[in-house]
C-alpha positions in Angstrom: 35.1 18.1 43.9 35.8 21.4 45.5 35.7 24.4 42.7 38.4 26.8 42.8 36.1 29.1 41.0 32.6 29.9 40.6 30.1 32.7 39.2 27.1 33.3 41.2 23.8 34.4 39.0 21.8 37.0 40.9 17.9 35.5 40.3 16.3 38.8 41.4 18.6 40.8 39.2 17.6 38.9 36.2 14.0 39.1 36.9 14.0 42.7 37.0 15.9 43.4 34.2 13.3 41.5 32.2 10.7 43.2 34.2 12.0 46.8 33.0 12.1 46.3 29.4 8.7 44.4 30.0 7.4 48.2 31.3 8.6 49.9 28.4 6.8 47.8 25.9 3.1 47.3 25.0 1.5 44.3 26.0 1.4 42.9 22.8 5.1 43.2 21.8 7.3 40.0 21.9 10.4 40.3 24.8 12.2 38.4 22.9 15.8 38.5 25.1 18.8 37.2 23.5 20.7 34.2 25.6 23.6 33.3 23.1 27.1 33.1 23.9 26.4 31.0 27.0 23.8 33.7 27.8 26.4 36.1 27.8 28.7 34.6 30.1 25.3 33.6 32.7 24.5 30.4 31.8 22.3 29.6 29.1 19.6 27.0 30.8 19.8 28.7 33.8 18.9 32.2 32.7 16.7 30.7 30.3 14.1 29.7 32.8 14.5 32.9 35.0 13.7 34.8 32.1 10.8 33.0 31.0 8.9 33.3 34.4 9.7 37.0 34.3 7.9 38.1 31.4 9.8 37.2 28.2 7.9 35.6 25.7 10.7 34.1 23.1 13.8 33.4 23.5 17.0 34.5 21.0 20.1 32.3 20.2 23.1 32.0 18.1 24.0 28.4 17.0 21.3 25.3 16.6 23.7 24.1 19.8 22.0 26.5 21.8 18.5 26.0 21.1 18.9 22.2 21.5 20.0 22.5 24.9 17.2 24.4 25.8 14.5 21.8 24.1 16.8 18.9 26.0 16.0 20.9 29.4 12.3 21.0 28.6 12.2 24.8 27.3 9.4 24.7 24.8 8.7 28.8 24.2 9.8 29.9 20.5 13.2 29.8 20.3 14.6 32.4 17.3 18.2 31.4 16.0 19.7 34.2 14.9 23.1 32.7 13.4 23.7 30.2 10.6 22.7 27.1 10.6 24.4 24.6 8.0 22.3 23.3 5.6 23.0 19.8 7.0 21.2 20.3 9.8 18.0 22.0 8.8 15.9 18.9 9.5 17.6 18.9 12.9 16.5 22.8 13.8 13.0 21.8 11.9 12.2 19.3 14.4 13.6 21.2 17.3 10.8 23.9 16.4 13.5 26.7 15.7 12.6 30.0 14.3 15.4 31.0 11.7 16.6 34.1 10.0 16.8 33.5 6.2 19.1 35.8 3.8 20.0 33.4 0.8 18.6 31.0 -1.3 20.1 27.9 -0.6 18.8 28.1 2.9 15.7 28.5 1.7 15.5 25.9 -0.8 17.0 23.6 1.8 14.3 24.6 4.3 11.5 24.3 1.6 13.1 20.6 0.6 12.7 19.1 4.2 10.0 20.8 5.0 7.7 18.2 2.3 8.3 15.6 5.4 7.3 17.6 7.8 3.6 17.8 9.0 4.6 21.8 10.6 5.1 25.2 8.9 9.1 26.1 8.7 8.7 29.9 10.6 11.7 32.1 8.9 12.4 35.6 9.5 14.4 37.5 6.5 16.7 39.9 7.6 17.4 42.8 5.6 20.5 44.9 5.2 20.2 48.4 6.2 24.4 49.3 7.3 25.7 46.7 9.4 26.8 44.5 6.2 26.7 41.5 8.1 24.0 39.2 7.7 21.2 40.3 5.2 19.8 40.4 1.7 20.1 43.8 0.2 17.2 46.0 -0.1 16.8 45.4 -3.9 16.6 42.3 -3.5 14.4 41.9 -1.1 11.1 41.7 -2.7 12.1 38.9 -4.9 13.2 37.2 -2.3 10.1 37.2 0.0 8.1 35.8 -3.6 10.0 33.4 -3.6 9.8 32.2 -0.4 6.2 32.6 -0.3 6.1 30.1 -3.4 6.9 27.3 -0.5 3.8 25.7 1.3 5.7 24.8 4.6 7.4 28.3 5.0 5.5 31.2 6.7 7.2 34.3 6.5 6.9 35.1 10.2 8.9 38.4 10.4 11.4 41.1 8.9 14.1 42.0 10.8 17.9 44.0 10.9 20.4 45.1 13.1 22.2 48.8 13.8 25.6 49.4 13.6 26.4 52.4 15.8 23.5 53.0 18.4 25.4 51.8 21.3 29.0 53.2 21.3 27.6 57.0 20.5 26.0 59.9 21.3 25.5 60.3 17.7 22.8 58.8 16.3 22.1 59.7 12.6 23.4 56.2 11.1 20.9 54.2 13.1 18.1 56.7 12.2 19.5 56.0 8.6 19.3 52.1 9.0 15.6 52.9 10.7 14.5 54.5 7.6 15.9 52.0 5.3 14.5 49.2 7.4 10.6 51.2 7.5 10.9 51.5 3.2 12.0 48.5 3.1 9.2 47.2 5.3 6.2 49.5 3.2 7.4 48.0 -0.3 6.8 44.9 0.8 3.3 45.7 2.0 2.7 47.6 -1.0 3.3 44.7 -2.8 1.0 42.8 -0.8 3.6 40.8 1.1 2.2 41.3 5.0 4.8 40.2 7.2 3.4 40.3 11.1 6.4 40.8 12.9 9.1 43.8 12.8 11.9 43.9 14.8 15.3 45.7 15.1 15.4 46.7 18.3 18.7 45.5 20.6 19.1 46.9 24.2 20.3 50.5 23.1 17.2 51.0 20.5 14.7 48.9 23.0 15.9 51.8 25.7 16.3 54.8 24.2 14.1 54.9 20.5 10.4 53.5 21.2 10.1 54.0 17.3 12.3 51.4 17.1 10.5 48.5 19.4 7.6 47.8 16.7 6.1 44.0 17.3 9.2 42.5 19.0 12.3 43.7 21.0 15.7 41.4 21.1 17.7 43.0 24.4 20.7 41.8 24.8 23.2 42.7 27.2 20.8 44.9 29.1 19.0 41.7 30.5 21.6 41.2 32.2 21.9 44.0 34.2 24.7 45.8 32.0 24.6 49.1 30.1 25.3 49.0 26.6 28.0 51.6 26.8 28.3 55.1 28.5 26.8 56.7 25.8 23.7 54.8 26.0 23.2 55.5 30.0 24.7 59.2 29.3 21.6 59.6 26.5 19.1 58.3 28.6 19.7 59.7 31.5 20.2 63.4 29.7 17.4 62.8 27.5 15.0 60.5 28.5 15.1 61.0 32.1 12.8 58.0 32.8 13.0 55.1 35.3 14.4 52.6 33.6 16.9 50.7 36.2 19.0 47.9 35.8 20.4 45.8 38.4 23.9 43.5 37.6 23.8 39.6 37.9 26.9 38.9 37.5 29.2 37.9 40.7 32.6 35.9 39.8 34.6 34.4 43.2 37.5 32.7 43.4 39.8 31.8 46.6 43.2 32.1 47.7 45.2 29.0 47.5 48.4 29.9 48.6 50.3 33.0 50.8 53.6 34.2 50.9 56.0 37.1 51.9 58.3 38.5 49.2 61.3 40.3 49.8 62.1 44.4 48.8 63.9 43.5 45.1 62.3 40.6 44.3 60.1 39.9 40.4 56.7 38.7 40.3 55.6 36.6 37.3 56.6 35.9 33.8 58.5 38.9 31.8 59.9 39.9 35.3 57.2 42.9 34.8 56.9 43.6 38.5 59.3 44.3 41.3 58.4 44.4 44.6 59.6 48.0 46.6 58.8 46.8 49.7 58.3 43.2 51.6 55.2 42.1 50.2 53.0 40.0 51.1 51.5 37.5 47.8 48.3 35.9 47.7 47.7 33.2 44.6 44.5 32.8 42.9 43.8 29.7 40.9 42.1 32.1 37.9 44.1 33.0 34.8 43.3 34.0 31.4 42.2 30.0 30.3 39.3 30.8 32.5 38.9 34.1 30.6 40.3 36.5 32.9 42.0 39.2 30.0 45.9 38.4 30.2 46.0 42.3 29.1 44.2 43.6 32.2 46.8 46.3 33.7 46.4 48.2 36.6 43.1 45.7 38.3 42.7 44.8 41.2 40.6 41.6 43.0 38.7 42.3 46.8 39.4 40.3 49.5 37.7 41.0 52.4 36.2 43.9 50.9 39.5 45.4 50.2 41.4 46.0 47.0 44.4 43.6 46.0 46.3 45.0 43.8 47.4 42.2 40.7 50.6 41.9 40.6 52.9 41.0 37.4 51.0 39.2 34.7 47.9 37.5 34.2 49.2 33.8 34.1 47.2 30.9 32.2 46.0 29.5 35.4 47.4 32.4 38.3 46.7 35.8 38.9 48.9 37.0 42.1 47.5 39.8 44.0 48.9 41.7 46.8 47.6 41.3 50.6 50.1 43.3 52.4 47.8 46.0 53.8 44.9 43.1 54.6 46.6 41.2 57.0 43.6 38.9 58.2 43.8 37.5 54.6 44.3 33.5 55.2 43.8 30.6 52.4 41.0 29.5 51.0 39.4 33.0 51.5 36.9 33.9 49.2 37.5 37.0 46.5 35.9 38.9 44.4 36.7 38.9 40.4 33.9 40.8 39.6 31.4 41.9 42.3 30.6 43.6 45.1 32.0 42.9 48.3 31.2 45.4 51.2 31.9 49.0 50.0 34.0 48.3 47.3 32.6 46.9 43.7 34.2 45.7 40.6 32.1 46.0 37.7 32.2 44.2 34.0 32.8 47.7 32.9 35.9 48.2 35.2 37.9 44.9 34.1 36.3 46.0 30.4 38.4 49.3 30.7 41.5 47.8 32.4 41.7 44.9 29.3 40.8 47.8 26.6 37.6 45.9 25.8 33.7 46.0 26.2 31.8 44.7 29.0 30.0 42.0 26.5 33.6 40.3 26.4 34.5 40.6 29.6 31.3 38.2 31.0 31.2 36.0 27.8 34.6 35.1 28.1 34.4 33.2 31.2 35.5 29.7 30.6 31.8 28.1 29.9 33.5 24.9 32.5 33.3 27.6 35.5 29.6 26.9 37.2 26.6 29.1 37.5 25.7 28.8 40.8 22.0 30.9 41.5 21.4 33.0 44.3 18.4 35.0 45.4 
């Protein structure tokens, strides 16, 4: 079946975004990059394996969905779930080898239950609240907690982890530096309690890039594996302030094609809400992309490239249509490929671009595609 629209995976792009935060680590600290939300729009088996024979060593998730479609595709490397997973299926993410993050008892105890018929220790990491208030136990509780974990044969205590707040969208750092500090106490009254735990980890892309205090026995980049900045601020602080060579390199390439042409007269409206009028004859080209397959309904002002030209969108994003204009590319023709997001020629449309014409962040604009759209890899 011919698709109408397709995201290409850059493999070289991938592989040396893993290979940069691979440079800024020790040998001995786990890359651990995170791959949820369909890899962040990548594909998750398909980035998976790219990854892997790059240099990462561990591989991060949201949902137990996730990390059984990598064992299903023969990805055996530790696979760290970093959402919930209902006490239901435990067993299920105890056979499939999973690494969880533990905040609450009745995870525990379920763990500890189902782990009697298991022959393997149950690795858990306990994630500790420091200012997000997500996820997390509270510092005060935290040393009861670990006990009582540790009173479990088939449960190792495998690491201690949180997450920051405000280290991306900022310039201003002082609330992650706050979270840091509570996370390092934290981390020293459990050792001065005799609780050891071998792995500490915080670090997302932001921290990972721009606070080595940060990285300690395991990074979890995110969005940076993928080629994208975390936000302005982040590339504005590192490049004013750390001044290294830390490059990343996009992978992210959405085509679609035209389906259908057509001349519209001076006068005439384009699309639902009658948002648009034409001021001149203009000629239409019809895309079969729309805000089903994740493009933002709310972009305003975008454009697409055809032929390494901008097309301005015209009128609303429809459920299944976007229609652009082709009036000043005249060898435009049907079934011509164009650019969603991607470089074609001179011109490039970047996740951020879209991002800031839908009032959103680059994470939403790439996890958003519609998960039915294929990954398609290219060198």
């Amino acid at each position: 079946m011919e698709k109408l629209s397709w995201v290409e995976i850059s493999k070289s792009a991938l592989q040396n975004n893993i290979i940069q935060f691979r440079n800024i680590i020790t040998a001995h600290t786990i890359l651990c990059p995170c791959i949820k939300a369909n890899a962040y729009g990548h594909g998750l088996v398909e980035t998976a394996g790219i990854f892997l024979n790059s240099g990462a060593d561990w591989l991060s998730v949201n949902a137990l969905y996730e990390a059984k479609s990598l064992r299903q595709h023969g990805i055996n490397c530790p696979v760290y779930i970093l959402g919930y997973v209902p006490l239901k299926d435990i067993a299920e993410a105890i056979d499939l080898d999973c690494t969880l993050v533990v905040y609450d008892y009745d995870t525990i105890n379920m763990i500890g239950e189902t782990a009697k018929h298991s022959s393997r220790t149950v690795r858990v990491h306990v994630k500790v609240e420091t200012g997000t208030n997500r996820q997390g136990i509270e510092p005060d509780k935290l040393l009861n907690f670990v006990q009582y974990i540790k009173k479990f044969k088939n449960i190792g205590v495998e690491g201690l982890s949180t997450h920051f707040a405000n280290i991306e969208g900022t310039t201003d750092h002082s609330h992650a530096e706050l979270q840091l500090r509570r996370f390092n106490k934290a981390s020293a009254e459990l050792e001065a309690s005799g609780l050891h735990i071998p792995l500490k980890h915080c670090a997302n892309s932001a921290a990972a890039i721009i606070f080595p205090e940060t990285r300690f026995q395991m990074i979890r980049p995110g969005i940076s594996c993928y080629g994208m900045w975390p936000s302005n601020e982040t590339r504005e602080y590192y490049t004013e302030k750390i001044q290294g060579n830390f490059h990343l390199t996009p992978a992210f390439t959405w085509k679609t094609k035209i389906t259908q042409i057509k001349t519209v007269p001076k006068g005439e409206y384009i699309g639902y809400g009658c948002t648009y009028k034409t001021t001149h004859n203009t000629r239409l080209a019809v895309l079969p992309v729309g805000y089903y397959d994740g493009y933002d309904r709310g972009i305003s002002g975008g454009h697409v490239l055809v032929h390494g030209e901008k097309a301005p969108i015209r009128g609303r994003i429809c459920m299944n249509i976007i229609m652009v204009e082709i009036t000043d590319i005249p060898e435009a023709k049907t079934e011509d490929e164009v650019i969603l997001i991607g470089k074609d020629g001179n011109e490039a449309i970047s996740a951020e671009q879209v991002a800031e014409w839908a009032d959103t962040i680059n994470y939403e604009v790439t996890t958003r595609v519609n998960d039915r759209i294929p990954r398609i890899l290219v060198e």
